[in-house]
C-alpha positions as CSV (number, residue, x, y, z in Angstrom):
1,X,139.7,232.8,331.0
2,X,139.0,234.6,327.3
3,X,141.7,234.0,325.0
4,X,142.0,238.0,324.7
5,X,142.6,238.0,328.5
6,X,145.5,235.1,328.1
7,X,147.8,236.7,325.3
8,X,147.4,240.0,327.3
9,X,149.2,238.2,329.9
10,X,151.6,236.0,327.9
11,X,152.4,239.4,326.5
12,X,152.8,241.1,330.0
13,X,155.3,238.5,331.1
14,X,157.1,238.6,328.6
15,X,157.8,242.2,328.4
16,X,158.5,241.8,332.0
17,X,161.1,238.9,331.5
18,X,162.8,241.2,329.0
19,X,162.9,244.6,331.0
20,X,164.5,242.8,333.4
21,X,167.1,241.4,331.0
22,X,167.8,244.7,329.7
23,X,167.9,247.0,332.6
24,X,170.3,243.9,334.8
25,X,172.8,243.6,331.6
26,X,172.8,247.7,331.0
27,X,173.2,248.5,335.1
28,X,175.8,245.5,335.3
29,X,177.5,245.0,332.6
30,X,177.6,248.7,331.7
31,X,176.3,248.1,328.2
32,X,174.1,250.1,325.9
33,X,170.1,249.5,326.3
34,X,170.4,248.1,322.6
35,X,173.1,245.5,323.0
36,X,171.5,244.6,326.5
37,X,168.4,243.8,324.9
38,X,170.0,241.4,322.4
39,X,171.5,239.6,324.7
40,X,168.1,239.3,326.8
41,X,166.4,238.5,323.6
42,X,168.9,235.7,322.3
43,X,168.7,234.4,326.1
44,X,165.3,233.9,326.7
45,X,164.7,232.5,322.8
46,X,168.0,230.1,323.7
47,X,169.8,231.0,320.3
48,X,172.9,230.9,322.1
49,X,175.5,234.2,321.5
50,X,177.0,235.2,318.3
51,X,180.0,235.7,320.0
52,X,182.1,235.4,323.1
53,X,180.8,237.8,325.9
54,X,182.6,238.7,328.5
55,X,180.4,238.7,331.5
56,X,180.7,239.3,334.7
57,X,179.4,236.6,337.7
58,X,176.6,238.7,338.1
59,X,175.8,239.1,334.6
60,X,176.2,235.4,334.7
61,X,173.7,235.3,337.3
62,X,171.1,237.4,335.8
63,X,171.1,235.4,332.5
64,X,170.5,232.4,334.7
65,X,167.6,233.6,336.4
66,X,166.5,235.0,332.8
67,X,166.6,231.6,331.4
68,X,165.0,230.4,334.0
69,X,161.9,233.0,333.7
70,X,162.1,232.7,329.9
71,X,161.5,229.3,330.1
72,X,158.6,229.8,332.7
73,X,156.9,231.9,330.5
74,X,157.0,230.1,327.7
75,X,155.2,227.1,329.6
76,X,152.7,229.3,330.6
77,X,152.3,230.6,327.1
78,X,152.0,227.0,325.8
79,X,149.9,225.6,328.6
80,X,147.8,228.4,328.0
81,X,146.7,228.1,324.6
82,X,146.4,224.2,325.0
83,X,143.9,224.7,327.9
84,X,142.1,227.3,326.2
85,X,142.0,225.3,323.0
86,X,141.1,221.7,324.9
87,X,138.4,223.7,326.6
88,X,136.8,225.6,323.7
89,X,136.9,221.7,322.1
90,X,135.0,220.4,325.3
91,X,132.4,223.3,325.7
92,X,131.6,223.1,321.2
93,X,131.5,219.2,322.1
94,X,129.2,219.6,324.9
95,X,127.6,222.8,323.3
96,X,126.5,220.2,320.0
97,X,125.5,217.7,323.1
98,X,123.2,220.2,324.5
99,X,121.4,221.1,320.8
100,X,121.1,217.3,320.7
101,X,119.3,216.4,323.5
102,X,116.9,220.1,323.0
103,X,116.1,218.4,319.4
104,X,115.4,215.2,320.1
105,X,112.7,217.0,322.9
106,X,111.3,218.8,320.1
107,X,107.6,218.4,319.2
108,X,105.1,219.9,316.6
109,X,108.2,221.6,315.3
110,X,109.0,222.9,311.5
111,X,112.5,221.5,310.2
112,X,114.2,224.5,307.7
113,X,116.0,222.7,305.0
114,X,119.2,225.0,304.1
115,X,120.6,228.2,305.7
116,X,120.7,230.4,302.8
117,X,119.2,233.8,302.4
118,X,116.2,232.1,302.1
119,X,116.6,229.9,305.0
120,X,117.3,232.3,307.3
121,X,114.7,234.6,306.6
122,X,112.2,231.7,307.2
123,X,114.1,230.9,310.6
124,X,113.7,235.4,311.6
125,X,110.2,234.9,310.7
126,X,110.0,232.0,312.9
127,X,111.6,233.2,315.9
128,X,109.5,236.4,315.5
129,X,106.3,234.0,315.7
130,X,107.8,232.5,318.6
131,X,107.4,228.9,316.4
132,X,109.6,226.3,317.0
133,X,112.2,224.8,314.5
134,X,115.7,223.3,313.7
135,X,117.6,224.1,310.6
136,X,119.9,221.4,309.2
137,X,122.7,222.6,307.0
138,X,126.0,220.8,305.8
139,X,127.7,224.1,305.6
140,X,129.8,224.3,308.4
141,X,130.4,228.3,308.3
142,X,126.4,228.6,307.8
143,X,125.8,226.7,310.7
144,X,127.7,227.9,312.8
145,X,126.0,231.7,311.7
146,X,122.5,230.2,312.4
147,X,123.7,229.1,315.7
148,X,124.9,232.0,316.6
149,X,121.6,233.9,316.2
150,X,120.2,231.1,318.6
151,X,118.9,228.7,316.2
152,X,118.4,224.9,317.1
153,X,120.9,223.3,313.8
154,X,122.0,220.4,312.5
155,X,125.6,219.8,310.4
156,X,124.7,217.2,307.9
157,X,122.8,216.5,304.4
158,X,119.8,216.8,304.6
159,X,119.0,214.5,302.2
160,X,119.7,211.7,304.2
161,X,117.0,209.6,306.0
162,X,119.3,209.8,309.0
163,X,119.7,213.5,309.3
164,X,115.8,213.9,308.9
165,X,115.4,211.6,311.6
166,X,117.9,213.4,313.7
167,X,115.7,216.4,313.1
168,X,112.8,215.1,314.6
169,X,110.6,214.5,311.7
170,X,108.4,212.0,312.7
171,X,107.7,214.5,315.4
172,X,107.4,217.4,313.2
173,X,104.6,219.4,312.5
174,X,105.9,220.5,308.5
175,X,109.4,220.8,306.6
176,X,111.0,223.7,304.5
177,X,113.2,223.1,302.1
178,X,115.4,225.9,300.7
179,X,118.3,224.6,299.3
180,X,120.3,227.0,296.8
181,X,119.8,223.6,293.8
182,X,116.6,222.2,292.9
183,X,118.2,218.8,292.7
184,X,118.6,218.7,296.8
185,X,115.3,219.8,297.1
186,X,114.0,217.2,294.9
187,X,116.0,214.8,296.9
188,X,115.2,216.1,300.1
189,X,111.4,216.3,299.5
190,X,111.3,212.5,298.4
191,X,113.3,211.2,301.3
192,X,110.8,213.6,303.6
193,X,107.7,211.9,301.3
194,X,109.1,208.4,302.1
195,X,109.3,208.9,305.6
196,X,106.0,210.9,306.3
197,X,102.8,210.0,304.1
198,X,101.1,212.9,306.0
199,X,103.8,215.9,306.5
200,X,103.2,219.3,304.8
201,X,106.6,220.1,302.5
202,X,106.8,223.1,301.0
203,X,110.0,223.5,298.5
204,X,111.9,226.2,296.9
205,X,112.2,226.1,293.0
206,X,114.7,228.3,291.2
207,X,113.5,226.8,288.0
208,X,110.3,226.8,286.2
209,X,110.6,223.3,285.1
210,X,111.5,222.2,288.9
211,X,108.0,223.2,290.1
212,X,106.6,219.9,288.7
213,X,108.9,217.9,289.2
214,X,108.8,218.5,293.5
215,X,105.3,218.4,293.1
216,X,105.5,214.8,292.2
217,X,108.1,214.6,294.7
218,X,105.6,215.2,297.0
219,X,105.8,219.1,297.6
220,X,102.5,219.9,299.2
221,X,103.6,223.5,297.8
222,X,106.2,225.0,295.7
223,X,107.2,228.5,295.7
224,X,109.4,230.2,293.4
225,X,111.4,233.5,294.9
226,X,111.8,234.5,291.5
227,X,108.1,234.2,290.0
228,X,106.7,235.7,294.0
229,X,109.3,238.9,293.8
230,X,108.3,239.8,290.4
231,X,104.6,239.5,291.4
232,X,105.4,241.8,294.3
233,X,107.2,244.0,292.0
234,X,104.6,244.1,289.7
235,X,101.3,244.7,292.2
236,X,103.7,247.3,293.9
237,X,103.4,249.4,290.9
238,X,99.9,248.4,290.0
239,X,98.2,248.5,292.8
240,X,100.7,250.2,295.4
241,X,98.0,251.2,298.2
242,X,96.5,247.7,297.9
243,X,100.3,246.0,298.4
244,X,101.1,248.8,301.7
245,X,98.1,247.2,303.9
246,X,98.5,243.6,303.2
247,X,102.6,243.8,303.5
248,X,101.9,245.7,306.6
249,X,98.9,243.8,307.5
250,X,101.3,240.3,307.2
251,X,104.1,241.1,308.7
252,X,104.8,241.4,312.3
253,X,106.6,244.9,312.5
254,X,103.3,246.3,309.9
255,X,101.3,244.4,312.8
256,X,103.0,246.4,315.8
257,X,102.8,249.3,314.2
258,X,99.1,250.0,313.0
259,X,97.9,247.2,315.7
260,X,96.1,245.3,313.0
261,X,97.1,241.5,311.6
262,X,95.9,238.4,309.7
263,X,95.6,235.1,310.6
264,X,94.6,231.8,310.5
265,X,92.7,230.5,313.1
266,X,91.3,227.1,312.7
267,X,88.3,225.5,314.4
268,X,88.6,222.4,316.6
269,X,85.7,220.1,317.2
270,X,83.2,221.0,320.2
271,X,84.5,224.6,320.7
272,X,81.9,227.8,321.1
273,X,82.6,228.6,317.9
274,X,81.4,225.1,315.6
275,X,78.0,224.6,314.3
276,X,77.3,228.3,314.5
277,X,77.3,231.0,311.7
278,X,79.4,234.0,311.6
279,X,76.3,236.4,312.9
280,X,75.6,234.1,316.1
281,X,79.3,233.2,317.3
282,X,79.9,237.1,318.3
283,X,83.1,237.2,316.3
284,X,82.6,240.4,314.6
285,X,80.4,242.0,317.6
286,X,82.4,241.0,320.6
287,X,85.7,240.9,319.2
288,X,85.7,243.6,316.5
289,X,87.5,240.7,314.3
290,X,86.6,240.9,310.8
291,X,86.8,237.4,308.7
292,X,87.6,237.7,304.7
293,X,87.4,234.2,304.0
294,X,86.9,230.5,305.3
295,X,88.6,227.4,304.4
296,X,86.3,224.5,304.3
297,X,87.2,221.1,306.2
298,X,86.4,219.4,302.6
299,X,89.2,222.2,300.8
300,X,86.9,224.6,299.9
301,X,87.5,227.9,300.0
302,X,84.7,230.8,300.8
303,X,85.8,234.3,300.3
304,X,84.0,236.8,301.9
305,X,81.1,234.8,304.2
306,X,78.4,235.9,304.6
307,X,76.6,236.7,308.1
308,X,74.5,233.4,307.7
309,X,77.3,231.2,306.6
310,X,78.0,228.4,309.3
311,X,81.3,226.8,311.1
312,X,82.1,224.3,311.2
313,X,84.7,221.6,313.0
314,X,88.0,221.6,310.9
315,X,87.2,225.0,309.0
316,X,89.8,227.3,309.3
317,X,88.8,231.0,309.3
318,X,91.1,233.7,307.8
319,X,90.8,236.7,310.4
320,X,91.5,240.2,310.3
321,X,91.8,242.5,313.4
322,X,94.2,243.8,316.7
323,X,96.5,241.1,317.4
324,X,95.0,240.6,320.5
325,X,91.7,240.2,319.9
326,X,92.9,237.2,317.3
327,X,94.9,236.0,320.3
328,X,91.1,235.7,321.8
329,X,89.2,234.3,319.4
330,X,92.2,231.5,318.8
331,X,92.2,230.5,322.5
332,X,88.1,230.1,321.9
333,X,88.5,228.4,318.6
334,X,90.8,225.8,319.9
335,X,88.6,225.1,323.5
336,X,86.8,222.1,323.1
């Protein structure tokens, strides 16, 4: 039962307790509906009289069988709350069970470092990717807000070696971290360094001086909300129609909305697409998919291809086109 549903009821029985305290004393007694209602409210609390009443045997009677429903209501009220309170203990203690065992099931996830503004607009971007992840924050009220929106999360430090673990990170396919200090995210990325030789970290710096200093960490990236909104600010102005198609082409209500998107789709080894150039593998005749650039398997990075330019195994081509036509040529790309 919802606690709401309870204190209604603890609130209906005892207005019914007291209604029948007052109209008893006022039709027996003859007293005023005031005085009557002191004397059931002195009853039922036990307080004893202020005075000495006379009453008559069946006033004495009615205050019996008022005690006797005051004190039934007041268990109720008291065994109420406890149940409701043991209960809501058991189901956040099972609830935090639950998460657990999800977690530790979790595979080619991303682990969010920090629930902050930042953090939770990694985790909406996430969830509207469909991508898998788990946040781990050690404030309890941020938490709990993260977990309310659905998210898989962790109360602890994340700077730890034993919350990492607990997060699944020698399962996990990369790490955020986007803690409010550069400090923790020093910390967090060398702990994440020393347990994962080969994870992709990529770490928040408020600081200009932090960016090298995570980078030696072992930050495979390091972005800077501070230095990336004033770039934005500054190409919105400069170059306002060219910053409207790629904010609308990246994100995923732009995407819905003029049916067009980019991505990354990388190449896996024996699929249709390898050891073919761009003219012969269809992409741009069949699927209408346009591609602005490919990343090399050796780093490098070709902007624009050209029609002759070949794929390769481990490439990973940066695609432009309808959402679902990239859906298509991903499924192709990854069928070996």
């Amino acid at each position: 039962m919802k606690l709401s549903y309870r204190i209604y009821l603890i609130l209906l029985l005892m207005l019914i307790v007291n209604g029948i305290g007052t109209l008893g004393f006022h039709f027996i007694e003859r007293w005023s509906y005031g005085r009557s209602f002191y004397v059931t409210v002195i009853t039922v609390t036990t307080l004893g009289y202020d005075g000495i009443l006379e009453i008559s045997p069946a006033g004495k009677l009615l205050t019996v069988v008022i005690v006797v429903l005051g004190i039934g209501a007041a268990g109720f009220t008291v065994t109420s709350l406890v149940q409701y309170f043991i209960s809501l203990e058991v189901h956040t203690i099972l609830g935090r069970r639950r998460m657990e065992k999800e977690i530790q099931q979790l595979k080619d996830h991303f682990i969010i470092c920090g629930a902050g503004r930042v953090g939770r607009r990694v985790a909406k971007e996430f969830r509207l990717h469909s991508v898998t992840f788990v946040v781990i924050e050690r404030d309890e009220a941020k938490a709990n807000r993260m977990q309310e929106e659905g998210a898989l999360v962790i109360l602890g430090d994340s700077t730890k070696e034993t919350v990492l673990k607990d997060a699944g990170i020698e399962r996990a396919r990369g790490l955020i971290s986007v803690i409010t200090s550069d400090a923790d995210n020093v910390y967090v990325t060398l702990t994440a360094r020393g347990l994962r030789q080969d994870l992709p970290i990529i770490a928040r710096a408020s600081e200009e001086d932090a960016e090298e200093k995570l980078r030696r960490a072992g930050a495979t990236e390091v972005i800077s909300p501070y230095i990336f909104t004033g770039h934005r600010i500054a190409q919105a102005m400069l170059r306002p129609n060219v910053y409207d198609f790629l904010d609308v082409a990246t994100s995923t209500m732009g995407a819905e909305k003029l049916n067009l998107a980019i991505e990354e789709i990388p190449i896996s080894k024996g699929c249709a697409l390898s050891d073919r150039t761009l003219q012969d593998s269809g992409i741009r005749q069949e699927l209408n998919v346009i591609v602005l650039a490919m990343k090399k398997a050796d780093g490098n990075m070709v902007f624009n291809p050209t029609s002759e330019t070949r794929i390769g195994a481990g490439d990973c081509l940066i695609a432009m086109g309808d959402p679902s036509n990239l859906r298509k040529l991903e499924g192709i790309a990854t069928k070996g």
